[in-house]
C-alpha positions, -999 to +999 in steps of 0.1 A: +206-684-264+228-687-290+208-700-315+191-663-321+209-632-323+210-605-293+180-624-274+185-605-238+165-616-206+156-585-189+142-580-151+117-546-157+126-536-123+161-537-125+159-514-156+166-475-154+132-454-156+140-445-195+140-486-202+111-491-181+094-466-202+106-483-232+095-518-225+064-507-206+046-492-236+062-526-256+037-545-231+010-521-234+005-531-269-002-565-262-038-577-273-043-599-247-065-589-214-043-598-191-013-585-209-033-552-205-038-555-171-002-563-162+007-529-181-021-508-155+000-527-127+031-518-143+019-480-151+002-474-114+030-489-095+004-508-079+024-545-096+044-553-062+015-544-039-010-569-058+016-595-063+038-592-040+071-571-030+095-601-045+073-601-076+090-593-106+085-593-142+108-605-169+111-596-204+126-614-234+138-589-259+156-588-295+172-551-305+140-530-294+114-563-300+094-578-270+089-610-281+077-625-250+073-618-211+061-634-177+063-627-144+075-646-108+051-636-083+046-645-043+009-645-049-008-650-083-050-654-089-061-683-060-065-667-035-058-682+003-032-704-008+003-709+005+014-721-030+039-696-045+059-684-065+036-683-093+046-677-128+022-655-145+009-635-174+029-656-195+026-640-231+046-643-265+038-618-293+019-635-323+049-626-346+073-645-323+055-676-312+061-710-324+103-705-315+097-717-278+112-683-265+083-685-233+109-721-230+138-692-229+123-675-199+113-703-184+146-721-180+155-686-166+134-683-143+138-720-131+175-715-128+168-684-105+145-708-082+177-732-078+201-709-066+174-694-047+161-729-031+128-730-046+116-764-043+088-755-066+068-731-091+037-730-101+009-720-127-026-712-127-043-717-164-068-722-183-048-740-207-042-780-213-011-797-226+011-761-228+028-763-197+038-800-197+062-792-227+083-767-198+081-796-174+050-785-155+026-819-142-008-808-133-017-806-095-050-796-092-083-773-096-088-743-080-112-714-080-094-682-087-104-649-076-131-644-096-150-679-084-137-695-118-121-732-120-083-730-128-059-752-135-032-752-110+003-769-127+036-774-106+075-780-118+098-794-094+129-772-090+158-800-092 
């Protein structure tokens, strides 16, 4: 990450309560629906028992910037599926996008996976032709929880 200056990959649960705090409200003021509903989660402590106790959420940060964040969860929005992990509310700020930092997290992420011995991760989306640039193939539809067709994406973890 050395092409931009003090870019840090934080894990929100590994932070002390004042960071949390911090980075929570820095969530909070995404626009985005589901970025909202990852900050009730967050702000309930109801994240881990809706996505599982190995879920996690990580944060890419400049100085005090969020510029984007996603999380790794054991269960995501298809429900009776032994597909996981699941990457998920995968967000970059509008002043930050177009610099590939969700790329950042996701190299992360799929570095984690190998030490671990995660064969595989996976996505559920609505969007085409966004995941393929992180190395992501599309493996199928799915309805999600709310009887919606998703598009379920899957990277090999080699």
């Amino acid at each position: 990450m050395a092409d931009s200056p003090n870019l840090q990959i934080k894990e929100y649960f590994q932070l002390d309560t004042q960071e949390q705090k911090f980075w929570l409200a820095k969530i909070g003021e995404s626009d985005w629906r589901a970025g909202k509903y990852l900050f009730q989660l967050l702000s309930d402590g109801e994240f881990q028992k809706v996505c599982g106790q190995k879920s996690t959420v990580f944060l890419l940060t400049q100085n005090k910037d969020l510029l984007s964040f996603c999380t790794v969860a054991e269960r995501d929005d298809i429900p009776d599926t032994e597909l996981t992990p699941w990457i998920g509310f995968v967000f970059t700020f509008p002043a930050f996008r177009g610099k590939r930092h969700i790329g950042k997290l996701m190299d992360h992420i799929c570095g984690l996976a190998k030490n671990q011995g995660c064969p595989n991760l996976y996505i559920s989306t609505d969007q085409k032709g966004l995941y393929e640039n992180f190395g992501f193939s599309f493996l199928q539809t799915a309805k999600d929880s709310h009887g919606e067709q998703t598009l379920v994406y899957k990277k090999e973890i080699k």
